[in-house]
C-alpha positions in Angstrom: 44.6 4.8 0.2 41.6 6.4 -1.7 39.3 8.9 -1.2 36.1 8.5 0.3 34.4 11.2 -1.6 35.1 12.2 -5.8 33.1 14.9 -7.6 34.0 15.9 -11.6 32.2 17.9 -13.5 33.0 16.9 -17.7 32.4 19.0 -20.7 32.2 16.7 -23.9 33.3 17.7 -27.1 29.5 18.2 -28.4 29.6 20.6 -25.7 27.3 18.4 -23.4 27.9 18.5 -19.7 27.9 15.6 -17.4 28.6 15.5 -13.3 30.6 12.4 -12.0 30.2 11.3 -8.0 31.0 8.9 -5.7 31.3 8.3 -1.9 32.3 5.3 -0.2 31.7 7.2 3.5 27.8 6.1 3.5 26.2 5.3 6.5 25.5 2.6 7.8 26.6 0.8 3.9 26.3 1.7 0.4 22.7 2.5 0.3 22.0 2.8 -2.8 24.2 2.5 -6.1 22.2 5.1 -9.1 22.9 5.7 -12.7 21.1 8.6 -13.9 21.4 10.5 -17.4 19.2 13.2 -18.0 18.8 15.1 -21.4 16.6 17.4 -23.1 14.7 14.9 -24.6 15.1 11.8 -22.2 15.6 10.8 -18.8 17.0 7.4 -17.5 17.4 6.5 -13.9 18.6 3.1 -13.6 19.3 1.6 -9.6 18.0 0.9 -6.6 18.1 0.2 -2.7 17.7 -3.6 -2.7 17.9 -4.2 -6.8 19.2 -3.0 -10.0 16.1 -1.6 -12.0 15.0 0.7 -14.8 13.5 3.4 -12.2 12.8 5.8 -15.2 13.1 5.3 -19.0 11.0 8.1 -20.3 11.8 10.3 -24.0 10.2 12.6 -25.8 11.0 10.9 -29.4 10.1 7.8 -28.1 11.0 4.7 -30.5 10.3 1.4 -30.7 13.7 0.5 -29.1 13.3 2.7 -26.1 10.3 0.7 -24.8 11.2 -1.1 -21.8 11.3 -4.7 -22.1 12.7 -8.1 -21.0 15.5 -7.3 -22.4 15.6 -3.9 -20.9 16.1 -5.7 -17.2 18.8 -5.6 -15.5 20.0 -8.1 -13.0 21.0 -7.4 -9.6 24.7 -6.7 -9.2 24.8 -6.2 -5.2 27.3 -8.3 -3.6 28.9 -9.5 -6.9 30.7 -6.4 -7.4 32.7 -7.0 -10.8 32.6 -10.7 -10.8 30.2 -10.4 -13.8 32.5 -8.6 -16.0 35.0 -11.1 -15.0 32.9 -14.0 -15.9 32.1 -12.3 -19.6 35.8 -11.3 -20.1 36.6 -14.9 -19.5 33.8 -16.0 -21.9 35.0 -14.2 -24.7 38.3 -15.5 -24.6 37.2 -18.9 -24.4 34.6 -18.2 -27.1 37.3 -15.8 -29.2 34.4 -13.1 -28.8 34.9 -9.3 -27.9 34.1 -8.9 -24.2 31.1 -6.5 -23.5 33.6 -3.7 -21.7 37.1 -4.1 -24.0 40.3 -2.9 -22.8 39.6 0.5 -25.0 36.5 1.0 -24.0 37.3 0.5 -20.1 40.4 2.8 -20.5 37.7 5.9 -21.6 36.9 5.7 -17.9 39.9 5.3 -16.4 41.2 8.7 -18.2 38.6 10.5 -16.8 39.1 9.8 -13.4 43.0 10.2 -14.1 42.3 13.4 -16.1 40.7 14.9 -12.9 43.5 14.4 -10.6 45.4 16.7 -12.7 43.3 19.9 -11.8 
């Protein structure tokens, strides 16, 4: 059993505020998966109906960095799921590398989530 709908609203210690959602009671199927992080001097929307993509990538102190590039990309995820993070944790064993999500950094989320339930 799950839920088919989550919303948490998070207060970080800078005092920042972020908003957390999910649904998995989408007709007719997962439309559409969306990242989207939006700040008072930059906006990224990363997703898409068919494709993962860089939909926005805009700041107002832009850098050299935050231009969008090949490397900027990302790859289409649909119907993989987490078989890419599976792959790379995998990798880094055999290659005695740090994975790109570590245990720590993968348990940050999962407090979150657990850290709502309690309220």
């Amino acid at each position: 059993e799950m839920e088919d709908f989550g919303a948490i609203l998070i207060r970080f210690k800078n005092g920042s505020i972020g908003i957390v959602e999910g649904s998995a009671c989408v007709y007719p199927k997962n439309l559409e998966e969306t990242l989207s992080i939006f700040g008072e001097k930059g906006t990224v929307v990363i997703g898409g109906l068919a494709v993962n993509e860089i939909k926005t990538w805009q700041f107002a102190d832009e850098r050299d960095y935050d231009k969008e590039d090949e490397s900027t990309k990302v790859d289409s995820v649909y119907g993989s799921g987490h078989t890419p993070l599976y792959k790379d944790f995998i990798d880094a064993i055999k290659n005695d590398r740090e994975p790109l999500i570590n245990g720590e950094e993968g348990k940050k989320a999962l407090d979150i989530i657990l850290k709502a339930y309690e309220f």
